[in-house]
N, C-alpha and C positions, 0 to 999 in steps of 0.2 A: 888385111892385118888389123885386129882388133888396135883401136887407140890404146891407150897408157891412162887408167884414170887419173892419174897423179900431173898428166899434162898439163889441167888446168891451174894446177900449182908453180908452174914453170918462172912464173914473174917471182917469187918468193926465194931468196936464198938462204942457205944453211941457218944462219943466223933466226930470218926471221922465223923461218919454220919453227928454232927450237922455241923461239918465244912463244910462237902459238902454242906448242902441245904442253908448255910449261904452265903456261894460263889455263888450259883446259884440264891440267893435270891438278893445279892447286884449287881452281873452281869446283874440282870433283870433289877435293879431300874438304873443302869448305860443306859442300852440301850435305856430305857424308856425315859431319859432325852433327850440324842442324837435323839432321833427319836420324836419330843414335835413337834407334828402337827403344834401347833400354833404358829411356829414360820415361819410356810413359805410362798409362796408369794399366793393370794386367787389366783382361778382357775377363768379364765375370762369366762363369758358367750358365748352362742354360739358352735355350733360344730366345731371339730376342723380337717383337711383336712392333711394327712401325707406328702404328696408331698409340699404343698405349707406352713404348719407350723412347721413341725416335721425334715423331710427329709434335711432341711437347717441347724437346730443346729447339728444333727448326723453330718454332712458332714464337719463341720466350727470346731467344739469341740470334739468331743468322736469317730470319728473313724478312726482317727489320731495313737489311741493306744487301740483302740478295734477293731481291721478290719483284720487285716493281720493274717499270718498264725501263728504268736506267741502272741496275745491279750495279755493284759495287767491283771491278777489275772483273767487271764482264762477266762473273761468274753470278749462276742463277741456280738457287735450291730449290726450284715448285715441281721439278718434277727426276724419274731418275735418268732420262737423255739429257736432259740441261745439267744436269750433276756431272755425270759422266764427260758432260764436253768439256767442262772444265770451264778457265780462263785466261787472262793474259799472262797469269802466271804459270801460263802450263795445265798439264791434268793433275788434278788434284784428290782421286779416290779411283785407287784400282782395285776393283773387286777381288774376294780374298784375300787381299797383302795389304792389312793394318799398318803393316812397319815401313811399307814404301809409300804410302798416301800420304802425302803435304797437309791436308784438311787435318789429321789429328795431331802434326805438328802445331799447328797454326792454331788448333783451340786449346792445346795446352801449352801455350805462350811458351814454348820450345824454340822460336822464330824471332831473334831480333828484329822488330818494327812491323813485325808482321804478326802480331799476336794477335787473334778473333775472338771475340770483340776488340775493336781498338776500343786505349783508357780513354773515360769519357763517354763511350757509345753503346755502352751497353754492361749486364755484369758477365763476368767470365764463368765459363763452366768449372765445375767442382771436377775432381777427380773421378769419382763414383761416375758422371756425366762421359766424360770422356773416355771412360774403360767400356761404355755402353756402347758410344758411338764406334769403337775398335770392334767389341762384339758385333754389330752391325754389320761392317765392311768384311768382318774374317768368315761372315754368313751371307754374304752375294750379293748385300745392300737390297735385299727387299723392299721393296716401296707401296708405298698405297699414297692415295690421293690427299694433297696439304690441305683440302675444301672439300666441303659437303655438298658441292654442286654436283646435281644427279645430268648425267651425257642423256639430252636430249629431252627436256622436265619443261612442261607449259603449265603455267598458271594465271589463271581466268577467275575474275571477278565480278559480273554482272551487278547491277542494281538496278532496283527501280521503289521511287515511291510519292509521297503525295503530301503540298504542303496547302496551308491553309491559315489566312491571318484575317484577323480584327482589327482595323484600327489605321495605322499609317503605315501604308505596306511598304511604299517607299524608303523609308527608315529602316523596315528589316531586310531590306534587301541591300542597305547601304552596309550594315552592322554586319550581315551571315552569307552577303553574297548568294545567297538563294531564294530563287522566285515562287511564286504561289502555283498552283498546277500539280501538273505530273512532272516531273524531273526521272534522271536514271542517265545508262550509258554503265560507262564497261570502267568501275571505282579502281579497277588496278585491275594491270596483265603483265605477264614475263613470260619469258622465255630464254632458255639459255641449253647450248650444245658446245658438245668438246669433240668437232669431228679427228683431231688426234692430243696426242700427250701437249702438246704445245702449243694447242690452239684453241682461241675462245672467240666464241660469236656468241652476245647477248642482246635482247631487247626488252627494254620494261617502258611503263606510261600508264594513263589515263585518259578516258576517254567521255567526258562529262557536258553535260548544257553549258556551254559559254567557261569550259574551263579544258586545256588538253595540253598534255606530255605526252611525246613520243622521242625516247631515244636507241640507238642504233650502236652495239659495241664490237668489235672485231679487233682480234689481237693474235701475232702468233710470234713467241719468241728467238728472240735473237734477227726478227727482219721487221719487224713494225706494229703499226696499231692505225685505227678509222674511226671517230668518233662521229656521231651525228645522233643533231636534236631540234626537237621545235617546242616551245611552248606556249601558251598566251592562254591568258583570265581576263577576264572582265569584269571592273572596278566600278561598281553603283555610287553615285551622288543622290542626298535626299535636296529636294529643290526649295524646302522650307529656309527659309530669312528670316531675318533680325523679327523679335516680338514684346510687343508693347502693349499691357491690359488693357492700357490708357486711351489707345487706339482704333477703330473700331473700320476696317475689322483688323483682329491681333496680329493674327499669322497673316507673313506676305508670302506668297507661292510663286515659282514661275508656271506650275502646268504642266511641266513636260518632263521626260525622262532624260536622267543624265548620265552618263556612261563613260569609262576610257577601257580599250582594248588596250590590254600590253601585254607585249609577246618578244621572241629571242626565238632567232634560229642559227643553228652553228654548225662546222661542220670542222674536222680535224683532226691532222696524216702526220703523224710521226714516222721516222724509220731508228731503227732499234739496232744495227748491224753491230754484232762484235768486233771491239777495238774500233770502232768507226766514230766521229760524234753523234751524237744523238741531237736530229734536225726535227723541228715539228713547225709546220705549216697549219694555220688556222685562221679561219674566216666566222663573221658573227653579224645578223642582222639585229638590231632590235628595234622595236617602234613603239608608237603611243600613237593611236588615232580615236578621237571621240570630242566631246563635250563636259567638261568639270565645271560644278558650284563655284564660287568665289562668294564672298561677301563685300556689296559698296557701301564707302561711305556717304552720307546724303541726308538732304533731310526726306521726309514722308510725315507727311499730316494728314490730318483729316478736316482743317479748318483753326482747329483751338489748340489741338497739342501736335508734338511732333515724335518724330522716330529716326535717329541716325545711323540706324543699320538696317540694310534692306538686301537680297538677294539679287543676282548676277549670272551670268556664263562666262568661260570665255571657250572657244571651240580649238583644238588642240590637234594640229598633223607634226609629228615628232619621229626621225629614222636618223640612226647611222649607221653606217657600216664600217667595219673594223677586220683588219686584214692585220697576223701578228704571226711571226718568225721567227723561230729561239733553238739555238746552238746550243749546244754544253759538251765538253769535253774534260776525262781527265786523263790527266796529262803528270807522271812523275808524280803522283798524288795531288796537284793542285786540279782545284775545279777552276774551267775555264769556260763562262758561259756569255750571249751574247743574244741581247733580246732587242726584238722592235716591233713598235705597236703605231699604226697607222691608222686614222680615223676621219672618213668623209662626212660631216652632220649638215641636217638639214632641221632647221623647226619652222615653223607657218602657225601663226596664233592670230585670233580675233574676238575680239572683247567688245560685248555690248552691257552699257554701264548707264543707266540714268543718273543726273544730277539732282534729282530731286522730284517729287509729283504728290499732289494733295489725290489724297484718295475720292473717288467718284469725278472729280473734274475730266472733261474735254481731255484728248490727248496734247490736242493741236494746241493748247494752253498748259498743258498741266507741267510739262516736265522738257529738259534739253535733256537728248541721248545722247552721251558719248559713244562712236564707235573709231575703237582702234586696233590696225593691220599690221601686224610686226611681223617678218621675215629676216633668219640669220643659215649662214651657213659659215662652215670653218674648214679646214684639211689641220689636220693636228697630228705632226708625226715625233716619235722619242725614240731612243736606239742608247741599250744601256751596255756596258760593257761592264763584267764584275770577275776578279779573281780574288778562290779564297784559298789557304790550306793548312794544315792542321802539321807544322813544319816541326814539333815536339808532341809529348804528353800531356805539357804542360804549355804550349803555346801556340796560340790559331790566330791567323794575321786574315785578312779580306780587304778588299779595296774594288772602289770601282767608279765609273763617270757616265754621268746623262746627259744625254744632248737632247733638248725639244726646240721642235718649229711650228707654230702656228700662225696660218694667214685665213682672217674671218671679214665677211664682208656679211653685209644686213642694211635696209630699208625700214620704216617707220612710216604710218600714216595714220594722223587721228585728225578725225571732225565732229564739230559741236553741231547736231539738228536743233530744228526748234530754239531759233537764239531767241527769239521773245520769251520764250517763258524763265529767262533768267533775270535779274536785277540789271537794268541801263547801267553799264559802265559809265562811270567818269574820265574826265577827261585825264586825273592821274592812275585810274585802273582800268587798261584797256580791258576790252574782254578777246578770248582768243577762239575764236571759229574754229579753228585746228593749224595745222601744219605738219610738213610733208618731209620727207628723207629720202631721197629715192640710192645714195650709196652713202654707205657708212663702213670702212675702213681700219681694220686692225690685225696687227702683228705684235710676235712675241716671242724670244729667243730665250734659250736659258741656256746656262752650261753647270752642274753640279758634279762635284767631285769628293769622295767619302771615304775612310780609312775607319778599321776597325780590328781591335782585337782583343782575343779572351790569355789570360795569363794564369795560371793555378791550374790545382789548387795544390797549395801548401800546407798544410796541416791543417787542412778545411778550409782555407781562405783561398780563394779567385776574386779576378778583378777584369773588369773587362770595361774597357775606353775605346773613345768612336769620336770622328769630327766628320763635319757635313759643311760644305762650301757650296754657297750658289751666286751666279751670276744671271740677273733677267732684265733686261730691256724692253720694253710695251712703245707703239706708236702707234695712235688713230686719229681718221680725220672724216668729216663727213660734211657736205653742205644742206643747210633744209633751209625750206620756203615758209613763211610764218605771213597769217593770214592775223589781222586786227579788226575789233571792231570799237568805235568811238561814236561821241550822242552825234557827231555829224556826218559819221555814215562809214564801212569799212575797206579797207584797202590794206594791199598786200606791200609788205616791207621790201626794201631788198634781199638779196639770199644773205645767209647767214654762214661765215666758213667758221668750224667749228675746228682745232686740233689737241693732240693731247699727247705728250710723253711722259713714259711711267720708266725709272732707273733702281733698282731692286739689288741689296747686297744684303746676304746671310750669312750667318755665323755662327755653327751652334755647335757644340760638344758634349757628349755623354761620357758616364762613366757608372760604374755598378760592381759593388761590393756583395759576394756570399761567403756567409759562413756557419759551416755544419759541424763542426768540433764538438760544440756543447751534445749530450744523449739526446735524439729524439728531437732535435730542434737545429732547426735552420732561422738564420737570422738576415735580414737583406737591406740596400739602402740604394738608389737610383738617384742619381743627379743630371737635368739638363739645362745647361745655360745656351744661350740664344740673343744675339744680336743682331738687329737688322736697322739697313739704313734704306730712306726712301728720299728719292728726289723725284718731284712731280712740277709740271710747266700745263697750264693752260692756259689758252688763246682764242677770243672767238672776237671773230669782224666781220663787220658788215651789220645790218639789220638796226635795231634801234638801244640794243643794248650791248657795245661795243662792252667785252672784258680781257683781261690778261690778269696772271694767275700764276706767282712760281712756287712752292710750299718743299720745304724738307721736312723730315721725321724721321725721328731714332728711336726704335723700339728695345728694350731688356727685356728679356724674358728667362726667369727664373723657376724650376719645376724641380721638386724635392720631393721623395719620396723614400718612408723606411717601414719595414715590419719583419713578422715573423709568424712560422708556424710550426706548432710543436705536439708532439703526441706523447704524455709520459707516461700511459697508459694505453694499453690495447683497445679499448672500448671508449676512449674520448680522444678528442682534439680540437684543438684552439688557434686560431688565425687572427692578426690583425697586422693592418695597417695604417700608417696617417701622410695624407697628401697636402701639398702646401703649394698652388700656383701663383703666380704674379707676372706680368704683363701689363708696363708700363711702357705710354708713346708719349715724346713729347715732340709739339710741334713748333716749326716756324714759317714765318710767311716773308723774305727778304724783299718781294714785291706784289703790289697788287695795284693796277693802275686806275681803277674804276671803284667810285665812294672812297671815303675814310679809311687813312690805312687800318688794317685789322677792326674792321667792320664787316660784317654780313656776314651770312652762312658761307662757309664754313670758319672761315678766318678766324674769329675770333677765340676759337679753341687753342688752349697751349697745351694741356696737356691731358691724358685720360688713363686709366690704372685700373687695373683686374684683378683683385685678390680673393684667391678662392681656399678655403680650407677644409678638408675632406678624411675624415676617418673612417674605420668599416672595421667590423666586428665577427669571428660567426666561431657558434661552439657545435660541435657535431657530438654526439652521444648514442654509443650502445646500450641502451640500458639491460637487455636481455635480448636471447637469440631472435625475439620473435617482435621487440619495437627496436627502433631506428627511428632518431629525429634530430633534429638540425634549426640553431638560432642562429639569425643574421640581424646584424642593427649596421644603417645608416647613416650617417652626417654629413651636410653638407652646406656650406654659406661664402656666400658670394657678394662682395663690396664692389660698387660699380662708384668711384670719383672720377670726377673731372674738374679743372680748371680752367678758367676763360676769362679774357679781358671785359671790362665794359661794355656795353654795347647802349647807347642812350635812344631814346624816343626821338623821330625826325619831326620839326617843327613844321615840314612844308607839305609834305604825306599822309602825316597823322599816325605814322607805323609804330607802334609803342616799343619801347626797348626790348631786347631780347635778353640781354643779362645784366643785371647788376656788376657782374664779376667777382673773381673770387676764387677759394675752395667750395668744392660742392659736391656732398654724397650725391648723388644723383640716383641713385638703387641698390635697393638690397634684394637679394635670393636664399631665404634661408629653407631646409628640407630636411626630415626626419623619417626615414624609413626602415620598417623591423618586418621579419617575417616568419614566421615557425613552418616548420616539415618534417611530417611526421608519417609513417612505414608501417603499417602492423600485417604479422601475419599470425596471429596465434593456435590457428589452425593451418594442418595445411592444405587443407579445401580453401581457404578465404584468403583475401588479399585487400588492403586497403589501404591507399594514400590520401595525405591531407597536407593542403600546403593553404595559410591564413599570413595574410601579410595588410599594413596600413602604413599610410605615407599621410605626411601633414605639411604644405609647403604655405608658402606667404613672401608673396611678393610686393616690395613699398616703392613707388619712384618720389621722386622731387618736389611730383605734379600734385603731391597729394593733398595740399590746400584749394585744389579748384573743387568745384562742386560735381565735376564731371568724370573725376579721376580718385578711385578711392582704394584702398589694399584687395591685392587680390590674391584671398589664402582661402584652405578649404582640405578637406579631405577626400580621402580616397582610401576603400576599405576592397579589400576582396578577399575570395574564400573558395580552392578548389577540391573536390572531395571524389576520388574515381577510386571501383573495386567491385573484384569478381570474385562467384564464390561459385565455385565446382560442385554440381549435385552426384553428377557419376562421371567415368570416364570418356564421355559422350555428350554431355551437356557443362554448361558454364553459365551462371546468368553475372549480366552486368548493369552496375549501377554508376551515375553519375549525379554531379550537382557542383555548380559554379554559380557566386556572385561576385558583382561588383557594382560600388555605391560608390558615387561621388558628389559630393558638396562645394561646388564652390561659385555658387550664386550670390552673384555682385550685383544683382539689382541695382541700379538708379533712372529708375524712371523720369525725376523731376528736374534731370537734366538730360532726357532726352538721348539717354545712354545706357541701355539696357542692356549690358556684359552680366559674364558668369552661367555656368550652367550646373543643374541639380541632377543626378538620375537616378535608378535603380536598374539592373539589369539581370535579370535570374535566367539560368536554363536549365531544366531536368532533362537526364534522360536511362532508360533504363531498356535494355534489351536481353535477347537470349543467344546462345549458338550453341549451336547441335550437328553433330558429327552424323549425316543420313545413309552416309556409303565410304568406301573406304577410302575413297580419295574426293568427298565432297563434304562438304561442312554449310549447314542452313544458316542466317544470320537474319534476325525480326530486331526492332529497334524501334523507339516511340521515343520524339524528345518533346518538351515544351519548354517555350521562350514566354516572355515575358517583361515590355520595358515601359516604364513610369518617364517623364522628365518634367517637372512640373515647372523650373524653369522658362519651359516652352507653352506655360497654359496647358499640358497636357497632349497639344497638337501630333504631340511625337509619339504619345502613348500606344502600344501597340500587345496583343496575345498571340500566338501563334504556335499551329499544334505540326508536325511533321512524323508520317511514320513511313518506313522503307526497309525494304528485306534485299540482303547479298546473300550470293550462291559463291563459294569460294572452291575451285575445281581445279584438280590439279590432273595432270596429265603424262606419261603413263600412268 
């Protein structure tokens, strides 16, 4: 006997029953109304064409937040099976029947809270629009592809060509990253295929001398996505040092080549599942491995004068790896998302540093070499939790909380070679052979908590306010072995225990004002206040210079910012705004057990203040269909005070004071920069841009009564000029020209302090391309470089010619 299908109904009595079909009865008559055909706009006559009537709205309104790989209620417009599946709101477009499809309720705001675009997010379509999109679905929702990616298109870029320099090749390799020779390798490759409607596999990259990208994209909707890539370039250093005419010889060189590799590899697995959250799993290597420049300070003579700046290395093995996890779901319209970012690092650094050496002297006499071994590693994990949602039209609330842990450990080792060739310490300035770290110790906890939301607008006016709360706690400790040496001979101190806690509270609040009322103009005004408190304890025992150390500080920090920009006219617009920062810390020192209270570095500071003020300008101009150009002007200046008690010359040392005490500007930053860009096409074979810009900064410190310390201002002009001009539909030739000139040579040779640099830097370059088959195109190219720095004596001068031809081939 066939069951009863109504048996599974058996738990349900009369009652309940009627209530369900009563629910389902007025649920009906509810959607019924929502969905009242006749309310929407008629369907125009005529067929209607996807590319030229369809393809424009998807791209301008709906895939915005139906396209990517987390859609909007699940629903995806890039193709017509993704249309058709619909979303969590059900199916939303059934072929033929305009009047029963939800999608043209929903774009003709027919749908309370459900109107597409939501306000805010986009603008709504027109009437006209939505009788189109009716036409559409009453003609079988035709589709054609929302991208102009061709199923199964390779494209290949080969190169090859040949450089060649005058002068200090080093320099141009540090400046253009390319070497002298034959160079070439594959300047660009792609490929991409769409083995079905919903699925994508891409890959593009480059494949160059000492330069490569390759990445790897696969994606198919509604179940996921595979990212992968690697990259890494190679960063030239010039090995030229500090230069002194006076000197002889000028330029100090190290000889050798200087290099860092850096590189990133990653890889990264989303899944995509409708009404599921959207999980992505991603891993990232990156590194630095090589040898970089530095600059020491030192003397260098040659007998009678001297030179305090001289060159350096220090050699560089640098990796971490980062492992990161992120959730998002929504949920009832709130976004509920959930990120963690986990980081194992490792750095290995070694620095070889001279103290000083007279030119042509003995090694074994001439100079102490410092070499020093630093080693750190850390695990650094944070896990942020954040919900937002957009609970009105008029009101979006977000909040969220970060939790970080960090536990770093690290070693230190420097020693002085060659201690004779330094000045006999006294018996009150020992001298220090080196000293050793073999652990050093630190941790760091934070916990931040953030609220935020946007309110409007009301008759043009929104406001939107945000607070940020942090808690951080630092502790480190380390023990090191410190080596002496004195006129009666050296020996090693006790160990040294070193500790340190750092206590960190924030407090900062935003807030931000728009209003668009006024025609053609929008008016805006940004506020963030900030306060933070610091309480710091150091303590070191042992060794011969026993300290304790407790120090508070309370920092304001105040950021203002208002402008506007306005178009009253078609063919012009105007932007400005003015920035005002401040960041003031003041300090206190409740103990300090070692010398005079509030004496020494750093104690004797109370307080210090950062006042910056910043406006910007820019007028954009049509002048005629065929120029376009564009002014920008800069300001900016920067007041660096500080306060500090006394500090007197010690009578038994000889150490002369360190501050008078006082108020005290300590530095100024002031900077002016303006730039024009300018568009012409007066033909339309021709095409030419031009962007001319100069900056003028000047920097004063405190110091600037020593003879060694003098303002360091200067210019900087440059000028970029790129345009093609079409001779038939087969050829294009191209032209280039870039300079840049900067001036800011601060000479002082007669103290033995030769800062500032002067240069000149030009490159031409002019080539052709020409179409030789119907899916290849020739590419010839000739550049010349060009750089002056007289600054450097000239040393750095250098000409160089580079010419190279690409084949760009596409495939079918």
């Amino acid at each position: 006997m066939r069951p009863n299908r109504l048996s599974n109904f058996k738990w349900l009595n009369r009652t309940e029953l009627f209530a369900v079909f009563a629910f389902c009865f007025v649920w009906g008559q509810a959607s019924a109304a929502d969905f009242d055909a006749s309310k929407l706009p008629p369907a125009p006559p005529g067929p209607i064409d996807f590319a030229r009537d369809i393809k424009p709205l998807l791209d301008g309104h709906c895939l915005k937040c139906h396209s990517d790989e987390k859609p909007k209620s699940h629903f995806r417009l890039t193709s017509r099976e993704a249309a058709l599946r619909g979303g969590e709101h059900g199916v939303d477009i059934f072929p033929g029947r305009s009047e029963r499809s939800p999608l043209l309720f929903y774009v003709a705001g027919l749908v309370e809270d459900l109107a597409m675009p939501p306000a805010g997010r986009g603008v709504p379509l027109t009437s006209q629009e939505v009788g189109r999109l009716r036409a559409w679905i009453d003609q079988g929702v035709v589709w054609g592809p929302t991208t102009n990616v061709a199923v199964g298109e390779l494209i290949a870029s080969p190169i090859v060509g040949w450089t060649t320099v005058h002068g200090d090749a080093l320099k141009f390799r540090e400046l253009y990253l390319r070497n002298e020779g034959w160079d070439g390798g594959l300047e660009h490759f792609e490929a991409e295929t769409q083995p079905s409607p919903d699925t994508q596999i891409s890959t593009t990259g480059h494949v160059l001398r000492d330069d490569y990208l390759v990445t790897l994209n696969a994606s198919k909707d509604d179940l996921g996505f595979a990212h992968f890539g690697w990259d890494q370039f190679r960063k030239y250093y010039d090995d030229l040092g500090g230069y002194n005419p006076l000197v002889t010889p000028s330029p100090l060189e190290l000889n050798r080549g200087l290099f860092l590799d850096i590189g990133r590899a990653h890889a990264e697995f989303g899944l995509t599942l409708p009404r599921w959250p959207r999980f992505v799993l991603g891993y990232e290597d990156q590194y630095r491995e090589g040898t970089e420049s530095t600059l020491q300070w030192g003397p260098v003579g040659d007998g009678t004068l001297t030179n305090n700046v001289y060159p350096a290395l220090k050699t560089i093995s640098e990796r971490v790896h980062i492992l990161k996890f992120d959730a998002d779901y929504e949920l009832a319209g709130m976004e509920i998302s959930d990120n963690f970012r986990g980081e194992w690092y490792r750095l290995s650094t070694r620095e070889l540093n001279g103290s000083g050496y007279t030119l042509g002297a003995p090694a074994a006499t001439a100079a102490a070499f410092t070499t020093a071994n630093e080693s750190q590693s850390y695990f650094a994990g944070a896990n942020t939790f954040r919900l937002e949602k957009q609970f009105t039209d008029w009101f979006f609330g977000a909040g969220g909380y970060l939790y970080s842990k960090l536990n770093a450990s690290g070693s230190a080792d420097v020693e002085n070679a060659n201690l004779p060739a330094l000045n006999m310490p006294s018996i009150f300035f020992p001298g220090y052979p080196g000293f050793q770290s073999e652990r050093i110790e630190l941790e760091r906890e934070s916990h931040v908590f953030s609220l935020s939301t946007m309110v409007g607008p009301w008759h043009g006016l929104s406001l939107t306010l945000g607070t940020q709360n942090e808690w951080t706690r630092q502790t480190g400790l380390t023990t090191a072995n410190v080596s002496l040496a004195l006129p009666f001979g050296m020996f090693s101190t006790d160990p040294e225990n070193l500790y340190s806690d750092l206590d960190r509270r924030s407090f900062s609040q935003e807030a931000g004002l728009r209003f668009t009322s006024l025609p053609f103009t929008t008016l805006y005004a940004d506020a963030r206040l900030q306060e933070d408190d610091f309480g710091q304890y150091q303590d070191q025992t042992g060794g011969i210079t026993p300290f304790l150390q407790k120090s508070d500080a309370k920092s304001a920090l105040q950021d203002l910012r208002f402008g506007f920009n306005t178009s009253p006219w078609q063919r012009v617009s105007l932007s400005g705004q003015f920035r005002r920062y401040d960041n003031e810390t003041d300090y206190a020192y409740p103990l300090k057990a070692v010398g005079p209270p509030n004496e020494g570095y750093p104690a004797f500071f109370k307080s210090r203040d950062l006042l910056s003020n910043q406006a910007e300008a820019k007028l954009a101009l049509q002048l005629t269909a065929w120029l376009k150009t564009s002014l920008s002007y800069q300001w900016l200046a920067n007041q660096y005070h500080t306060a500090t008690d006394p500090v007197t010359a010690d009578p038994f040392t000889g150490v002369p004071g360190i501050s008078p005490g006082g108020q005290l500007l300590a530095g100024t930053y002031d900077a002016h920069m303006g730039s024009l860009n300018s568009t012409l096409t007066p033909w339309r074979r021709l095409f030419l841009s031009t962007t001319v810009s100069y900056q003028n900064a000047r920097t004063i410190t405190s110091g600037n009564n020593l003879p060694s310390v003098v303002p360091y201002a200067g210019n900087i002009y440059s000028a970029l000029v790129n345009g093609n001009y079409t001779l038939d539909s087969k050829t294009t030739l191209l032209v280039g020209y870039s300079l840049s000139r900067g001036d800011f040579n601060q000479a002082n040779s007669g103290a033995g302090l030769p800062l500032g640099i002067a240069y000149w830097q030009q490159t031409i370059q002019a080539g052709l391309k020409r179409q030789v088959g119907k899916n290849a195109t020739l590419g010839l190219q000739y550049q010349f470089y060009h750089y002056q720095e007289p600054s450097a004596g000239g040393f750095d001068n250098f000409t160089a010619h580079t010419i190279f031809a690409t084949l760009l081939c596409r495939f079918p």
